[in-house]
C-alpha positions in Angstrom: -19.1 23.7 -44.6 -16.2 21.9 -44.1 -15.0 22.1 -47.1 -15.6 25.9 -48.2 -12.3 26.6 -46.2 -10.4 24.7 -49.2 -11.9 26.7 -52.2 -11.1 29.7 -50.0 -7.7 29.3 -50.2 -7.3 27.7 -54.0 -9.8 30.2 -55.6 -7.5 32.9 -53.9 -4.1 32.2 -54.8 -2.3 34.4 -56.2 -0.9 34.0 -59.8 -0.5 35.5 -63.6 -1.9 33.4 -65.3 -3.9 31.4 -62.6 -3.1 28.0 -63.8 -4.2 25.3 -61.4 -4.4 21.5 -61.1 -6.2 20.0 -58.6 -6.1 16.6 -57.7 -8.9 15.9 -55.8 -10.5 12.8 -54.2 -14.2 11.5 -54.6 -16.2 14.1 -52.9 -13.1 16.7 -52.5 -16.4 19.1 -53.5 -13.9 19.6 -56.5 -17.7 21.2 -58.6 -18.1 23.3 -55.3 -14.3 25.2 -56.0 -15.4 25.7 -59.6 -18.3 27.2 -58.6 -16.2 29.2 -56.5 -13.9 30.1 -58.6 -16.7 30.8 -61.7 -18.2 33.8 -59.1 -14.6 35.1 -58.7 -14.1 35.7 -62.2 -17.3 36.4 -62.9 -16.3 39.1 -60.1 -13.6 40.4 -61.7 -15.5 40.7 -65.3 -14.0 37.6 -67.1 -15.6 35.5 -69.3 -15.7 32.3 -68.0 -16.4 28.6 -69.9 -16.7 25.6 -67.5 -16.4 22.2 -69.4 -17.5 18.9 -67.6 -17.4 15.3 -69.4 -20.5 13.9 -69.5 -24.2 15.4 -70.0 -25.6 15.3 -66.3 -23.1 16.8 -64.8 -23.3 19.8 -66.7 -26.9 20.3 -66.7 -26.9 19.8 -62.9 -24.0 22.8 -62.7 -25.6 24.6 -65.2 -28.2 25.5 -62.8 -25.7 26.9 -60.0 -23.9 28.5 -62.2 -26.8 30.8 -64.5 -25.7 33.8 -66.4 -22.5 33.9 -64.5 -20.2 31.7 -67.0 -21.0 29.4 -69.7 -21.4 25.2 -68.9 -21.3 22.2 -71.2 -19.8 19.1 -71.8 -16.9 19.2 -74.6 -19.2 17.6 -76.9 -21.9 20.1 -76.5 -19.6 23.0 -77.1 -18.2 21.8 -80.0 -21.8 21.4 -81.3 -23.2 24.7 -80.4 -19.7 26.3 -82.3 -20.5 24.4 -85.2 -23.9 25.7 -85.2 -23.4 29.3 -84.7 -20.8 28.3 -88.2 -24.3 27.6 -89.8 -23.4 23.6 -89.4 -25.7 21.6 -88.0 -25.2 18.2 -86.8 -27.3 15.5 -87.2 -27.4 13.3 -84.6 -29.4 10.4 -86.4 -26.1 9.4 -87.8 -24.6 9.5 -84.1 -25.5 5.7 -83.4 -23.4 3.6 -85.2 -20.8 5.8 -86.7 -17.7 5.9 -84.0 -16.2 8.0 -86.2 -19.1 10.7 -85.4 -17.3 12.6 -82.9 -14.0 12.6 -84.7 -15.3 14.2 -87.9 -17.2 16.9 -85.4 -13.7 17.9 -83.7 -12.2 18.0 -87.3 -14.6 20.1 -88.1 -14.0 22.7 -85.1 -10.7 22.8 -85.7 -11.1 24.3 -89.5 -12.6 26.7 -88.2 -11.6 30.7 -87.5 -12.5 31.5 -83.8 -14.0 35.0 -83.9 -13.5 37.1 -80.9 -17.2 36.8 -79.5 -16.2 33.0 -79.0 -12.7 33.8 -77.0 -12.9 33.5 -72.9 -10.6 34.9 -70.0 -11.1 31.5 -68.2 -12.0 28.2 -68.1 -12.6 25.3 -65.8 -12.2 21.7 -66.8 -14.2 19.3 -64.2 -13.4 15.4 -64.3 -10.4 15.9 -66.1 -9.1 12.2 -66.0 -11.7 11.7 -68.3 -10.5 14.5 -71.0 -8.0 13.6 -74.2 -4.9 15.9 -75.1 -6.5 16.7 -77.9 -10.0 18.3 -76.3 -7.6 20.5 -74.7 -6.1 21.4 -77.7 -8.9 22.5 -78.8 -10.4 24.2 -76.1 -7.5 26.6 -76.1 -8.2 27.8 -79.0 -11.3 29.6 -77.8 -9.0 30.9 -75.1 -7.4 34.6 -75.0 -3.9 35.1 -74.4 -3.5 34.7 -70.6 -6.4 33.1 -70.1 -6.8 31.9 -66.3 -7.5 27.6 -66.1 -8.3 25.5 -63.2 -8.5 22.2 -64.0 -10.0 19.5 -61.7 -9.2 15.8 -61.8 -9.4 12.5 -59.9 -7.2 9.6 -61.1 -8.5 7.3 -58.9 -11.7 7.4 -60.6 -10.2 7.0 -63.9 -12.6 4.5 -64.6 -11.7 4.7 -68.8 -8.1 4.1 -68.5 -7.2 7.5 -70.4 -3.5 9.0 -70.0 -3.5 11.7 -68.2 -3.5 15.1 -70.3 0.1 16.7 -70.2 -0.8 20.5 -68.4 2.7 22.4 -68.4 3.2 25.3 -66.5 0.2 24.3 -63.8 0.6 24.7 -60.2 -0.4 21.4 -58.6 -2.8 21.1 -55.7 -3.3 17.0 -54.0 -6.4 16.5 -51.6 -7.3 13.2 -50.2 -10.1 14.5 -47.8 -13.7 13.2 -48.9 -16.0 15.4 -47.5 -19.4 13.7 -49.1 -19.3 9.8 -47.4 -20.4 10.1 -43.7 -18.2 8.3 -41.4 -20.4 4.7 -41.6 -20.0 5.1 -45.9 -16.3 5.9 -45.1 -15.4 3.4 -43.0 -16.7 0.7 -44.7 -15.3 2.3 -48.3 -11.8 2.3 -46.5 -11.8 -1.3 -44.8 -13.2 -2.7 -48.7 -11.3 -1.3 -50.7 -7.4 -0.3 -51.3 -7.5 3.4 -52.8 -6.7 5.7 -49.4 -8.3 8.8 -48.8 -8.7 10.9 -45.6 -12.1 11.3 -44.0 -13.7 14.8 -43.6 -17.6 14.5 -42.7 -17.9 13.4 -39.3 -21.8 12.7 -40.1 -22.8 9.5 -39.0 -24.7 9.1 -42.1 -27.1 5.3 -42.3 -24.2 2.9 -43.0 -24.1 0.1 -45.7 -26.1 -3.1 -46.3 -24.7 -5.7 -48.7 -26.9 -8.4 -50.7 -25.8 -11.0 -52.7 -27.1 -12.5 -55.2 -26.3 -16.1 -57.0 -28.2 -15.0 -60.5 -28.2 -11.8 -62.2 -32.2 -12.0 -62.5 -32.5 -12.3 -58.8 -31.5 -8.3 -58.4 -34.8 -6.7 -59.0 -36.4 -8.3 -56.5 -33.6 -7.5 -54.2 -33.9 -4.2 -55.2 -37.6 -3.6 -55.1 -37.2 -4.8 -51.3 -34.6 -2.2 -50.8 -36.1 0.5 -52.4 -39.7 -0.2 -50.1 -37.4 -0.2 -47.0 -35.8 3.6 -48.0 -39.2 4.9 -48.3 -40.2 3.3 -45.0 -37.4 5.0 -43.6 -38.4 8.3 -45.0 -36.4 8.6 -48.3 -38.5 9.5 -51.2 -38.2 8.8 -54.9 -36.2 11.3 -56.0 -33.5 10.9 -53.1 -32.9 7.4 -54.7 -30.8 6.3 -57.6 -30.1 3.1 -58.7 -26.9 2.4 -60.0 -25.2 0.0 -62.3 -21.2 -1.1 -62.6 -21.9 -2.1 -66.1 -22.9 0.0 -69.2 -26.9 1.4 -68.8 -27.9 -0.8 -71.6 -25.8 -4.1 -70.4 -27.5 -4.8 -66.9 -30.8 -7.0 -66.3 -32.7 -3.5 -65.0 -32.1 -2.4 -68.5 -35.5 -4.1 -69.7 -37.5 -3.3 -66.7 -40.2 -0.8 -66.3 -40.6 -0.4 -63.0 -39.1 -1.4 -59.8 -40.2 -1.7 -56.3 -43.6 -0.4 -57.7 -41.6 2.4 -58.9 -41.6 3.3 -63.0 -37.9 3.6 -63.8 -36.4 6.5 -65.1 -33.5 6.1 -67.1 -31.7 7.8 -70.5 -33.1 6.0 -73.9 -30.1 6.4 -75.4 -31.7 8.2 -78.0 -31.2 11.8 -78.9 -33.4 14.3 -81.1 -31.8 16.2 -83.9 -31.0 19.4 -81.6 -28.7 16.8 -79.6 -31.0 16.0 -76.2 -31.0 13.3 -74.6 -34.3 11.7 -74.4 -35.4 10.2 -71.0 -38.6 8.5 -70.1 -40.8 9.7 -67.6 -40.0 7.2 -64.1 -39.8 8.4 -61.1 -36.5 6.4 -59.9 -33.8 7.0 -61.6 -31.4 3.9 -62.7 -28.2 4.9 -64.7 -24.7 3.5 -64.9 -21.7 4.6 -62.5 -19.9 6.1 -65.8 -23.2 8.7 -66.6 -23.4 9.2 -62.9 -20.0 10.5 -62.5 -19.4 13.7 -60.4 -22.9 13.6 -59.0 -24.3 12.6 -55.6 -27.7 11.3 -54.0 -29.2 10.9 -50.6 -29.2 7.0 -51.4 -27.3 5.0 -53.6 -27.9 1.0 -54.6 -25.2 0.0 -56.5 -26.3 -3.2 -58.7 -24.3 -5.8 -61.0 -21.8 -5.8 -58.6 -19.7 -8.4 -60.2 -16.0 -7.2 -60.7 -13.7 -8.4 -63.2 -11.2 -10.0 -61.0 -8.0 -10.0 -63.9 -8.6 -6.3 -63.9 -8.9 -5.2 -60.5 -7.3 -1.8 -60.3 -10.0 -0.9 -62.9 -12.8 -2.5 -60.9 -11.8 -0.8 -57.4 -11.8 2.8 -59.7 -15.3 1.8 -61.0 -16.8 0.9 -57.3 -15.4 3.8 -55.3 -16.8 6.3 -58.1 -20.5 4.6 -57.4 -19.7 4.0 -53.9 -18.6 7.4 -53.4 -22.0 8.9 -54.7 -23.8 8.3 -51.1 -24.3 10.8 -49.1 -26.4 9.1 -46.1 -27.4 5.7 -47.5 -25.3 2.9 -49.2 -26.3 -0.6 -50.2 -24.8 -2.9 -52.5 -26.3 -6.0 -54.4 -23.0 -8.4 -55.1 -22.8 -11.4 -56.8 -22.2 -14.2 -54.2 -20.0 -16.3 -56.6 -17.6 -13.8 -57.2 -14.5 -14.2 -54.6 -13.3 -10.5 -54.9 -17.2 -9.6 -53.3 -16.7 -11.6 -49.9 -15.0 -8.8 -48.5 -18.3 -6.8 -49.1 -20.2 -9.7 -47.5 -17.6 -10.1 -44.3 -18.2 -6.2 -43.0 
């Protein structure tokens, strides 16, 4: 509610072409404004592309948005160009080859752009996480005058890109973090040393910290946790389990199930149309870096174990997962590490 009074006044200013940067905090409700600003268009009969960085995030907007503009992730859209080009990628030869998604941009780029491939907007989300050259591309599928909002956090940065030169944008900064409840926000605020400005004056259920002295120790921690949301009233699907290293890198990566709950998580795998291929558990466990631009009811964030000679990186990394609660927050920290005792202190 709160912040609907902000995408009033950005999705309504007043400028040819609209050309807007915003730099938004976690939980700015930065995908609320695009959604805003997708209807406005939409409105006013443009043809509108929105283009997220990673593969949830999309297919979660993708829903709010329907028929009224088109939603993918960069890579996505540069696949389903290809393929209405008659070229088909195959995605067996994805793993592996890091050269994959260079050759596929090469390939976009020799192409014409016909005219039922042009929009009248577009809307980059996460756009700390975007290279120059994606938005070279992009505006190629752009017509002349084409309106662009672009929404970015650099605090959660977490991949150490540069940021993307945008000349000619008006720039919008908003520190207000209308998702974390005042208990989350608090204790996100004492923790850690990236400022923002409170806006949701929720209560919310506050933050529990447990440490941990081996990494094996953190499913059992977990399962514990996990029994005591349920008892509390949370169900499965208002939980998500999340990791601050890679998906594949973190001791819940071999486990089936946790707290008597099969796990759901990405394989890693994808079919030849491109889909990622998830098992079938009913709580999900993913890393912070998938999970970006997301939310859940509550959030356990796991491997807490920061790199302590890159610390600017590691604060990025935990208030992007630590950001993702909306009611409930608990942390499982490695006891050893000295960065993690101000976790344990509060």
């Amino acid at each position: 509610h709160q912040s609907g009074a902000l995408a009033e006044i950005l999705t309504n200013l007043d400028m040819q072409p609209y050309r807007l940067k915003l730099a938004g905090t976690a939980g700015n409700s930065k995908s609320k404004i695009a959604l805003r600003f997708i209807d406005r268009e939409a409105d006013e009969g443009r043809k509108v592309l929105l283009i997220c960085f990673n593969r949830p995030l999309a297919d979660r907007l993708r829903q709010s948005v329907g028929s009224a503009g088109q939603v993918n992730t960069f890579m996505g859209f540069c696949d389903d160009f290809l393929k209405s080009r008659g070229l088909t990628l195959d995605y067996s030869d994805m793993n592996g080859n890091p050269s994959f998604w260079r050759n596929v941009q090469e390939q976009v780029m020799g192409q014409d752009v016909p005219d039922d491939w042009k929009y009248d907007s577009l809307i980059v989300d996460e756009g700390q996480d975007f290279e120059t050259e994606w938005f070279e591309i992009l505006r190629l599928f752009l017509r002349t005058g084409a309106n662009i909002l672009w929404l970015e956090d650099s605090d959660q940065n977490i991949y150490g890109k540069p940021p993307v030169p945008l000349e000619g944008f008006v720039r919008f900064r908003s520190a207000v973090n209308y998702r974390s409840p005042e208990s989350i926000a608090g204790f996100i605020a004492k923790t850690l040393s990236i400022p923002f400005e409170q806006g949701n004056h929720l209560p919310g259920l506050g933050v529990d910290v447990h440490g941990y002295d081996e990494h094996g120790e953190q499913p059992k921690i977990v399962g514990k946790i996990v029994q005591n949301l349920m008892r509390q009233g949370f169900n499965h699907d208002d939980i998500v389990v999340l990791t601050c290293r890679g998906a594949k890198n973190s001791v819940f990566s071999d486990l089936d199930k946790v707290g008597g709950l099969e796990l759901r998580y990405f394989t890693g795998e994808y079919d030849r149309a491109g889909n990622q291929l998830w098992n079938e558990g009913r709580l999900t466990f993913d890393s912070i870096y998938r999970f970006k631009g997301q939310e859940a009811s509550a959030v356990i964030l796991v491997d807490v174990d920061p790199n302590t000679e890159h610390l600017e990186r590691a604060e990025q990394l935990l208030y992007c997962g630590m950001t993702r609660a909306t009611v409930r927050l608990d942390m499982v920290v490695n006891s050893n590490n000295t960065y993690n005792q101000r976790f344990l202190k509060e």
